[in-house]
C-alpha positions as CSV (number, residue, x, y, z in Angstrom):
1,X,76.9,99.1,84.3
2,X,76.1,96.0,82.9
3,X,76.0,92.6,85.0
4,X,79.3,91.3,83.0
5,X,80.9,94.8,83.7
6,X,80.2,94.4,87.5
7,X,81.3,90.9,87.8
8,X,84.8,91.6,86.4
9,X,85.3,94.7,88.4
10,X,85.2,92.8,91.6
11,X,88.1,92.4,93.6
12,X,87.5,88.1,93.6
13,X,87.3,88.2,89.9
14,X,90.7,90.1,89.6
15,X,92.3,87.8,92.6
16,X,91.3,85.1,90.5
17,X,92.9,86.3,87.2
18,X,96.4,87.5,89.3
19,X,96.2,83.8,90.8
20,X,95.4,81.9,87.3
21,X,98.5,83.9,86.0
22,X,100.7,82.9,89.2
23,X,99.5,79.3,88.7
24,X,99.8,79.4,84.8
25,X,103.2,80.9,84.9
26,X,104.2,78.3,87.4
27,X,103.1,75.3,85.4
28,X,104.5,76.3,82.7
29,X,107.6,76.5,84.4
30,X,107.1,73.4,85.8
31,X,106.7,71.7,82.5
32,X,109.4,73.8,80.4
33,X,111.9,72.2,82.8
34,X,110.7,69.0,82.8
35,X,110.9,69.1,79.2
36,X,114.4,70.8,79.2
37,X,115.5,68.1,81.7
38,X,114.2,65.2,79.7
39,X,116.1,66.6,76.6
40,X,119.2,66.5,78.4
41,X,118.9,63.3,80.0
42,X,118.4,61.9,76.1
43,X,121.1,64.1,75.0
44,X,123.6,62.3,78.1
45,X,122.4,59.3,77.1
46,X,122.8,59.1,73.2
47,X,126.6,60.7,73.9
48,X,127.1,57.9,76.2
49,X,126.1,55.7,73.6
50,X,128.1,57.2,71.2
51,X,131.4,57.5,73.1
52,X,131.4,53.8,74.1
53,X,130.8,52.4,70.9
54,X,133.6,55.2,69.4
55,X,135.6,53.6,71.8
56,X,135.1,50.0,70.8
57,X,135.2,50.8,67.3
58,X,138.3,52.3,67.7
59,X,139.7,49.4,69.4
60,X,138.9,47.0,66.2
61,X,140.4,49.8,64.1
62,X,143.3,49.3,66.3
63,X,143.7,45.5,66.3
64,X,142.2,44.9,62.6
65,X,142.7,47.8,60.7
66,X,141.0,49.2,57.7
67,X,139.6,46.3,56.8
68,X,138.5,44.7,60.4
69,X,136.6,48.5,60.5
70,X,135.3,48.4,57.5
71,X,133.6,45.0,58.1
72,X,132.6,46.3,61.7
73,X,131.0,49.5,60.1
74,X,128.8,47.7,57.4
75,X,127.8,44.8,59.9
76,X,126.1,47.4,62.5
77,X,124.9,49.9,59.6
78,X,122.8,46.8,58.2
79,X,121.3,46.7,61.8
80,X,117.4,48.4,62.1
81,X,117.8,51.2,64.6
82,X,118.9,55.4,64.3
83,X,122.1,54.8,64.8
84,X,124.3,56.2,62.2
85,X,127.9,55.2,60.9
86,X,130.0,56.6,58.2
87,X,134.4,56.2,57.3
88,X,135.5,58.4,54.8
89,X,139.0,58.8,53.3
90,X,141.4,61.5,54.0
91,X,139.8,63.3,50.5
92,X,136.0,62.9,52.4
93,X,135.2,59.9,50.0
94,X,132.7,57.6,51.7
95,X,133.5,53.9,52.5
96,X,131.3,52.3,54.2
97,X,128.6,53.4,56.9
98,X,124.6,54.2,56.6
99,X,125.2,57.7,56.0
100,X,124.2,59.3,52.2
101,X,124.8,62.8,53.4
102,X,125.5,65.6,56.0
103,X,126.1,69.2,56.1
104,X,129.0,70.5,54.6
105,X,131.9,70.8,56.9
106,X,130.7,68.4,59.6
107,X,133.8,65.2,58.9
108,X,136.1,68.4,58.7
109,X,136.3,68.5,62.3
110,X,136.6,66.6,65.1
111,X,134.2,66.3,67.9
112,X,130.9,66.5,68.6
113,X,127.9,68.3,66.6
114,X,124.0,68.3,65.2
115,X,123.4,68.2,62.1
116,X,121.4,67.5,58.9
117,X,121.8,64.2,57.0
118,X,120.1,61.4,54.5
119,X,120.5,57.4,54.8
120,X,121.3,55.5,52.1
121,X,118.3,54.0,52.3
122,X,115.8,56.5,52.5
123,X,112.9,56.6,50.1
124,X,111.7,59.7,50.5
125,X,114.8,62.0,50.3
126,X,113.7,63.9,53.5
127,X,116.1,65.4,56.0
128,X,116.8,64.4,59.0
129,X,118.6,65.5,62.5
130,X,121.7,63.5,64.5
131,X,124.0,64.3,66.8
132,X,127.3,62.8,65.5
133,X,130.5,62.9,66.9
134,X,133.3,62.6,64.4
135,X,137.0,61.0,65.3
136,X,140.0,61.4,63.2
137,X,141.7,57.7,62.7
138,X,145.8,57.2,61.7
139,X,146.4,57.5,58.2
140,X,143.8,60.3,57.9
141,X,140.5,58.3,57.8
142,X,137.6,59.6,59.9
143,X,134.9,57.9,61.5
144,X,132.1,59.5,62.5
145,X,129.0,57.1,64.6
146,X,126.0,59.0,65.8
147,X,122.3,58.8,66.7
148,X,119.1,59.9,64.8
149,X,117.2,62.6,67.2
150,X,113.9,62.0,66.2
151,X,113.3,60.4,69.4
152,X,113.9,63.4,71.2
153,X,111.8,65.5,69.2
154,X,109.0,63.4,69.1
155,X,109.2,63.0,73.5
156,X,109.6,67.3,73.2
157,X,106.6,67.6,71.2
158,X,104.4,65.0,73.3
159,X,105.6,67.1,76.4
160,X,104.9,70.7,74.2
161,X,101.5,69.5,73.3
162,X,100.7,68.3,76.9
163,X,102.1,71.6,78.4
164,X,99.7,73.5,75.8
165,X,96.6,71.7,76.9
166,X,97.5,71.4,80.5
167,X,97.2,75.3,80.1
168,X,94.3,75.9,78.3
169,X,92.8,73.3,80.3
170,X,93.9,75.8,83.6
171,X,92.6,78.6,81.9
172,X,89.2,77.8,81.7
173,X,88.8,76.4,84.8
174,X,90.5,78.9,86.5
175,X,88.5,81.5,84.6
176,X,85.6,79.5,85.1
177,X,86.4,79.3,89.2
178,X,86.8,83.0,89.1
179,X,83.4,84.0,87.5
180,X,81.4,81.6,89.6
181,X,83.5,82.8,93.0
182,X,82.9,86.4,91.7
183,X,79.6,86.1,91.5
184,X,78.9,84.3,94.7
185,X,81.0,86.9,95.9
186,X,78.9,89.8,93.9
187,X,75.5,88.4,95.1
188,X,76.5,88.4,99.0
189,X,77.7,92.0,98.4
190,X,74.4,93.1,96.1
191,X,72.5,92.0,99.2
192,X,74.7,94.0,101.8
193,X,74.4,96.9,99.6
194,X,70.7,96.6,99.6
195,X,70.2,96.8,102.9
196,X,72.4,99.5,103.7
197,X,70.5,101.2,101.4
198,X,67.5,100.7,102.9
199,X,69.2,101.4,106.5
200,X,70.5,104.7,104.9
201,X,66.9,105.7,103.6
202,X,65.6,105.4,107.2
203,X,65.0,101.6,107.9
204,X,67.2,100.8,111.3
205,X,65.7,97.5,111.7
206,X,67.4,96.0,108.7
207,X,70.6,93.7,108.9
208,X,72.9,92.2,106.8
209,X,72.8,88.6,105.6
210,X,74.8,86.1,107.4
211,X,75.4,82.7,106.2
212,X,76.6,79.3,107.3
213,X,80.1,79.2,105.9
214,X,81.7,81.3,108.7
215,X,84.1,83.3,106.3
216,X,85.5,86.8,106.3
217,X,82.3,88.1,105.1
218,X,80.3,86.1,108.2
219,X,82.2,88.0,110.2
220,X,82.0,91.3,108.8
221,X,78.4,91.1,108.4
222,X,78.4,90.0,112.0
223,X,80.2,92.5,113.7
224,X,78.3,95.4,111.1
225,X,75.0,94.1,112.4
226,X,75.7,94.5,116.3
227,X,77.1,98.0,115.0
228,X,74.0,98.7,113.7
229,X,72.1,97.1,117.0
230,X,74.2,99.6,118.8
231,X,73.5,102.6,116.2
232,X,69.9,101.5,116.3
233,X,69.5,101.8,120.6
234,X,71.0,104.9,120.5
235,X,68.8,106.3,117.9
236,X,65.9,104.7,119.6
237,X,67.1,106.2,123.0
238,X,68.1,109.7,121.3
239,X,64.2,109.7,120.6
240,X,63.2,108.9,123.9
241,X,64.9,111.3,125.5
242,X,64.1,114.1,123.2
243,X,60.3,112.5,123.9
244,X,61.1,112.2,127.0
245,X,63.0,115.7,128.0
246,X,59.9,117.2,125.4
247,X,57.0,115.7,128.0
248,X,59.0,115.7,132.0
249,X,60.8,118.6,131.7
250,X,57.7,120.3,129.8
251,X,55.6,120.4,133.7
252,X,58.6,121.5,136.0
253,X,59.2,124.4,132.8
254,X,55.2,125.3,133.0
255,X,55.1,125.2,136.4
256,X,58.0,127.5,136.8
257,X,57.2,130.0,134.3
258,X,53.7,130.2,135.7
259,X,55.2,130.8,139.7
260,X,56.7,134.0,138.1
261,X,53.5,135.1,136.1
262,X,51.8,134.3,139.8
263,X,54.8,136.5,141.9
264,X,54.2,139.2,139.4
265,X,50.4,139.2,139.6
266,X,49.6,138.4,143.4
267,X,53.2,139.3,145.0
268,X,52.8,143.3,147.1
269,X,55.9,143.3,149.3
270,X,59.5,142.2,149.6
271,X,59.1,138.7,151.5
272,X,56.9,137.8,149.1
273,X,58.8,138.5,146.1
274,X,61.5,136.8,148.0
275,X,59.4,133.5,148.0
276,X,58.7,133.7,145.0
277,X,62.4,134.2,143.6
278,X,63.6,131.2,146.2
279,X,61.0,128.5,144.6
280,X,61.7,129.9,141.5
281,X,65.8,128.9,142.0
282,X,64.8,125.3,143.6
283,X,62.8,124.6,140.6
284,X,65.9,126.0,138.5
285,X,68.5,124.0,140.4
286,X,66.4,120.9,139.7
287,X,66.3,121.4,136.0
288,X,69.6,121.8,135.9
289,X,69.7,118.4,137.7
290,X,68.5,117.0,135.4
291,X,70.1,118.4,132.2
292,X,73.6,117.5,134.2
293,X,72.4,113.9,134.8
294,X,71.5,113.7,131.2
295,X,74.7,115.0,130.2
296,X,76.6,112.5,132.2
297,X,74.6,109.9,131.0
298,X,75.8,110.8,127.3
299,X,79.5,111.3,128.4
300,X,79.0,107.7,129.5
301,X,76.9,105.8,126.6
302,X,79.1,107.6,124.0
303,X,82.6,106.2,125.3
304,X,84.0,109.8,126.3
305,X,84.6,109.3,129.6
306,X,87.1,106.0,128.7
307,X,90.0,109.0,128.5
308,X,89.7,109.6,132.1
309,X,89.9,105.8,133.1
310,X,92.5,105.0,136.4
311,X,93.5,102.4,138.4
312,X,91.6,102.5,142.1
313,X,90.1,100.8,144.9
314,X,86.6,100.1,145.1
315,X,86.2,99.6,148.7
316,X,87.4,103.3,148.9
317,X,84.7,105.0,146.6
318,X,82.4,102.7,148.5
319,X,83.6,104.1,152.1
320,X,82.9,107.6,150.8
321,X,80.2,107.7,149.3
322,X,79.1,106.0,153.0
323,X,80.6,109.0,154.8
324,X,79.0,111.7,152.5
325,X,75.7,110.5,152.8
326,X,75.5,108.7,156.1
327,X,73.9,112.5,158.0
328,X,71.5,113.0,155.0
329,X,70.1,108.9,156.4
330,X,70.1,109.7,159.7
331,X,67.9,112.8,159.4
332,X,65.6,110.6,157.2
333,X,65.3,108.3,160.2
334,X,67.4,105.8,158.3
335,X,71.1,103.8,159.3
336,X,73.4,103.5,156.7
337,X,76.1,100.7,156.8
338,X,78.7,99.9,155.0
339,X,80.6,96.8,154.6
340,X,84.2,96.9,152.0
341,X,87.4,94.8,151.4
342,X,89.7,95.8,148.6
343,X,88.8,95.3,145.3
344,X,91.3,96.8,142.9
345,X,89.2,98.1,140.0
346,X,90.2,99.9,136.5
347,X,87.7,102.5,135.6
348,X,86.1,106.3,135.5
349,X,86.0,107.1,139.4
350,X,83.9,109.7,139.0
351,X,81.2,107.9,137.4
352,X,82.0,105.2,139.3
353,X,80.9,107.4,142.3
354,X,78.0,109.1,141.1
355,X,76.0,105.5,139.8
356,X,77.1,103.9,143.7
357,X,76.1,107.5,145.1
358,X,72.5,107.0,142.8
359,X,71.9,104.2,144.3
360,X,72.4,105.3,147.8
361,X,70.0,107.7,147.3
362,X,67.6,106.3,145.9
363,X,67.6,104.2,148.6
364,X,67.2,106.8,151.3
365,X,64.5,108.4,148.9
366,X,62.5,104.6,148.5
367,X,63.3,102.3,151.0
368,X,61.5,103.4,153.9
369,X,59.8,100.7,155.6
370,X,56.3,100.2,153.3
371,X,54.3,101.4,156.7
372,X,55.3,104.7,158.2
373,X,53.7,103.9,161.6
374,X,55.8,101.3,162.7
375,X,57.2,101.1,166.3
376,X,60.6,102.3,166.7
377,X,61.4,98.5,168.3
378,X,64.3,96.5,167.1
379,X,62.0,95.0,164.2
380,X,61.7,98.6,162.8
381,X,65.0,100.1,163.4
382,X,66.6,96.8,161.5
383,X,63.4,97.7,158.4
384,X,65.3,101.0,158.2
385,X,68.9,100.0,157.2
386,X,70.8,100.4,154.2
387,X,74.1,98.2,153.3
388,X,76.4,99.8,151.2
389,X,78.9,96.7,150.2
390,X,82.1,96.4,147.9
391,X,84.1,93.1,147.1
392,X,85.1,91.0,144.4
393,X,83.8,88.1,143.2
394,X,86.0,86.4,140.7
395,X,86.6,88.1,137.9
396,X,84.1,91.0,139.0
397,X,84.0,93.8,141.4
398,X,80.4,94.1,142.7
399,X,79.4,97.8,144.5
400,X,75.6,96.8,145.7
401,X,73.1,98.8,147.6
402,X,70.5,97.3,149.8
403,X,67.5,99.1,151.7
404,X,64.1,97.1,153.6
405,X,61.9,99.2,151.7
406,X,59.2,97.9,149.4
407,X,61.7,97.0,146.4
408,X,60.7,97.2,142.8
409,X,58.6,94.4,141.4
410,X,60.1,91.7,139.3
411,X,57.8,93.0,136.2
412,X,59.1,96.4,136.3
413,X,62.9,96.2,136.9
414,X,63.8,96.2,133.3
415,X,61.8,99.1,132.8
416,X,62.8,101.0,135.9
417,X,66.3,101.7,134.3
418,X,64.8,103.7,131.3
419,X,65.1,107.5,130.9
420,X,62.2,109.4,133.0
421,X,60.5,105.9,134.4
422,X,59.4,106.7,137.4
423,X,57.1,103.7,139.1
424,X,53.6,104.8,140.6
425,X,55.2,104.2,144.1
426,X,57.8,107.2,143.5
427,X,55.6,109.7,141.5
428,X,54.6,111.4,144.7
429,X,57.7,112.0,145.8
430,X,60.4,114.5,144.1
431,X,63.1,113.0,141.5
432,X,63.6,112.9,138.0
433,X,63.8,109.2,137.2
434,X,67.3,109.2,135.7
435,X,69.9,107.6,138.9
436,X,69.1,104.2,138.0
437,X,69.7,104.9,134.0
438,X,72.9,106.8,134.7
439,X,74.0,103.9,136.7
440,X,73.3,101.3,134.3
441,X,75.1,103.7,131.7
442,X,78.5,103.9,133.7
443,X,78.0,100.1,133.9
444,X,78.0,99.8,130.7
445,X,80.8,102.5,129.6
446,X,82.9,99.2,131.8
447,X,82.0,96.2,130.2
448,X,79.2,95.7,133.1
449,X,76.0,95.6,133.7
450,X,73.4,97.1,136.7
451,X,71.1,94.5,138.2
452,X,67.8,94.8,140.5
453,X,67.1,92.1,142.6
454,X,65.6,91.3,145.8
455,X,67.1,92.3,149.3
456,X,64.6,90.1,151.1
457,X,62.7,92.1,151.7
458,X,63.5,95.3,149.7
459,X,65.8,96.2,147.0
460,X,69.7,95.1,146.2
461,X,71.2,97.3,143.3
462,X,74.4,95.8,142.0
463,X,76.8,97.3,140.0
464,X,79.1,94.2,138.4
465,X,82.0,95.3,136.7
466,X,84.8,93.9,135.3
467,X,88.1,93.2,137.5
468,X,90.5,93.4,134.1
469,X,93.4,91.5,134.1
470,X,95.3,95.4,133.5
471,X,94.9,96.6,136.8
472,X,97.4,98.1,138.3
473,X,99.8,95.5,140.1
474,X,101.2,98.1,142.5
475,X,97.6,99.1,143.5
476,X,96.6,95.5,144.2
477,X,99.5,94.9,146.2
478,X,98.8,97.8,148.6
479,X,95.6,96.7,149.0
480,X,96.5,93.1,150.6
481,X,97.5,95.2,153.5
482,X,94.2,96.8,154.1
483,X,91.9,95.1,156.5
484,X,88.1,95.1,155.7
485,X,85.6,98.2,156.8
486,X,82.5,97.4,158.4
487,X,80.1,100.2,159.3
């Protein structure tokens, strides 16, 4: 398609050609009344005219007769101007007036008509156009006094010609506007087009063109490019985990197959065999750990979980997670605390539940005291507590987790949420490095965000999400009731 072919085919270009035909037909409207007006105004006028000096005319006629008339009638026909006066006899015979001749049948009637006529003194013999209004006198005579209407044609034609260039003059332009918006228009889009199609041949990195101006097309090309920095993470983090799931899970997969190989070589007995089967099933069960964390991790950075979205207290999710896990502490040598008011909150409980219940134990996992061979004195038993806490702060509800252990340093935190990270302080002990990114997932899925910060000494984990203005009002209002939990 050629460039011309393209520029016409765009939606400005044919905008422009429905609105130059809008505008066009409208000024020409515009004019053709203003024309029709102006002939009508000259039409009242000249009638005026013509009835007042029929009037006066026939009040000489009256007073003087056929010969004060007659006398009256050649005194003004001598006078330069387009008006027009004519007597005839009751036979049509002319005597006395300006008039050489009209169109037949015109003094045969009384009243009010346009028509063609000659002066006497006209050198060229050309016709010419009046509006005459003819009145039938006593005795049969007929006066007839009009006005030549060359002045309207003349004002028409001005006004024709002006409306005629007035629209060619809108018809260039506005063609004129149209191809330089279309192709303003054309270029912007040429360029989106290019980069989707290098975005489409592979190239994620590429954005569209914004400009200054702020218009509809600003926009668009704003809200396609985050699209495409949220199609581009997810690509990015689609290939991590599959790097990711192809590397960790490659070991705990080797090592598993290579326990039964081992069982099946060096195993004699029962017992044995036994053994064998029972690692063999722990090392199963935390695979499929794993797999289910990954899952729920997708459920939540894809929006799924959104459908299963209810009205809840915080404080309560808070509180149980404290009750399931507080036996699990305690035979790690640890104290778990937790500290809740109400905090209404609109969101996936479950998820909800398992990011606060991450946190939890990862702090029971990491937040031992960094020496194990500290006195059991008050100095070490306060090293060993965790605070589980739930409240709301403004417009956010804030579920946070703090241990004493030796916390993460500031350097790594962003990296410590990733898929599989697992910090050199942690690889000796069991996990699968993916509580802290299903956390920050579920944060996410609610408009919020997972933060690592520093529990002086140890680690706070805070979950801040939203407190949307859509929760539940009969929720909240049971909740002003409910006096705070400290454990």
């Amino acid at each position: 398609m050629t460039a011309f072919g393209k520029l016409i085919r765009t939606t400005a270009f044919r905008l422009t050609l429905v609105y130059l035909f809008l505008f066009a037909l409208f000024a020409a409207s515009l004019l053709g009344y203003f024309a029709w007006n102006t002939r009508r105004l000259i039409t009242e006028q000249i009638t005026s005219t013509v009835n007042a000096e029929t009037e006066e005319i026939g009040e000489i006629y009256s007073r003087r007769g056929l010969r004060g008339l007659v006398f009256t009638i050649e005194n003004r026909a001598l006078r330069p101007g387009a008006n027009l006066y004519l007597v005839t006899t009751p036979t049509g015979q002319a005597v006395a007036g300006n008039v050489g001749s009209l169109t037949a049948g015109v003094m045969g009637s009384s009243g009010w008509s346009e028509t063609e006529y000659r002066r006497l003194d006209d050198q060229d013999k050309t016709d010419h156009r009046a509006l005459v209004r003819v009145t039938e006198l006593t005795s049969g005579f007929r006066l007839l006094i009009g006005r030549d209407l060359e002045e309207r044609r003349r004002l028409f034609g001005i006004i024709a010609k002006a409306a005629q260039w007035s629209l060619l003059i809108v018809i260039v332009l506005g063609l004129g506007g149209g191809i330089f918006v279309a192709r303003r228009v054309l270029r912007r889009i040429d360029a989106m087009t290019g980069t989707t199609q290098r975005i489409m041949a592979g190239d994620l990195s590429g954005r569209l063109p914004v400009g200054r101006s702020g218009d509809e097309l600003d926009r668009l090309a704003e809200n396609l490019n985050a699209m495409l920095e949220r199609i581009e993470a997810l690509m990015i983090g689609l290939k991590e985990v599959s790097d990711n799931i192809a590397h960790d899970l490659k070991t705990p997969l080797t090592r598993l197959r290579n326990r039964a190989e081992e069982a099946l070589a060096k195993s004699g007995n029962e017992t044995e065999y036994r053994t064998a089967l029972e690692r063999t099933i722990e090392e199963s069960d935390g695979l499929i750990r794993t797999f289910n964390a990954l899952l729920m991790i997708a459920r939540a950075e894809s929006g799924q979980a959104r459908d299963n979205m209810d009205d809840f207290d915080a404080a309560d999710v808070a509180n149980g997670i404290h009750e399931l896990y507080e036996p699990l502490a305690e035979e790690d040598g640890m104290t778990l605390h937790v500290k809740t008011v109400p905090a209404p909150l609109h969101g996936n409980r479950e998820l909800i539940s398992q990011a606060l219940a991450n946190l939890v134990e990862n702090a029971i996992k990491y937040g031992k005291p960094a020496s194990a061979l500290q006195p059991l004195g008050a100095e070490a038993a306060g090293s060993r507590e965790i605070l589980i806490e739930a409240r709301r702060d403004r417009d956010q509800v804030l579920l946070s987790v703090t241990d004493r252990g030796p916390g993460i340093p500031e350097a790594d935190r962003r990296h410590a949420v990733e898929r599989f990270v697992r910090l050199e302080a942690s690889r000796t002990l069991p996990g699968s490095g993916l509580g802290l990114s299903l956390a920050s997932a579920v944060a996410t899925l609610h408009g919020g965000d997972l933060t690592l910060g520093d529990g002086n000494p140890g680690l706070r984990a805070t979950l801040a999400l939203p407190a949307r203005a859509g929760v539940n009002e009969r929720v909240a209002a049971q909740m002003q009731d409910v006096p705070q939990k400290v454990a």
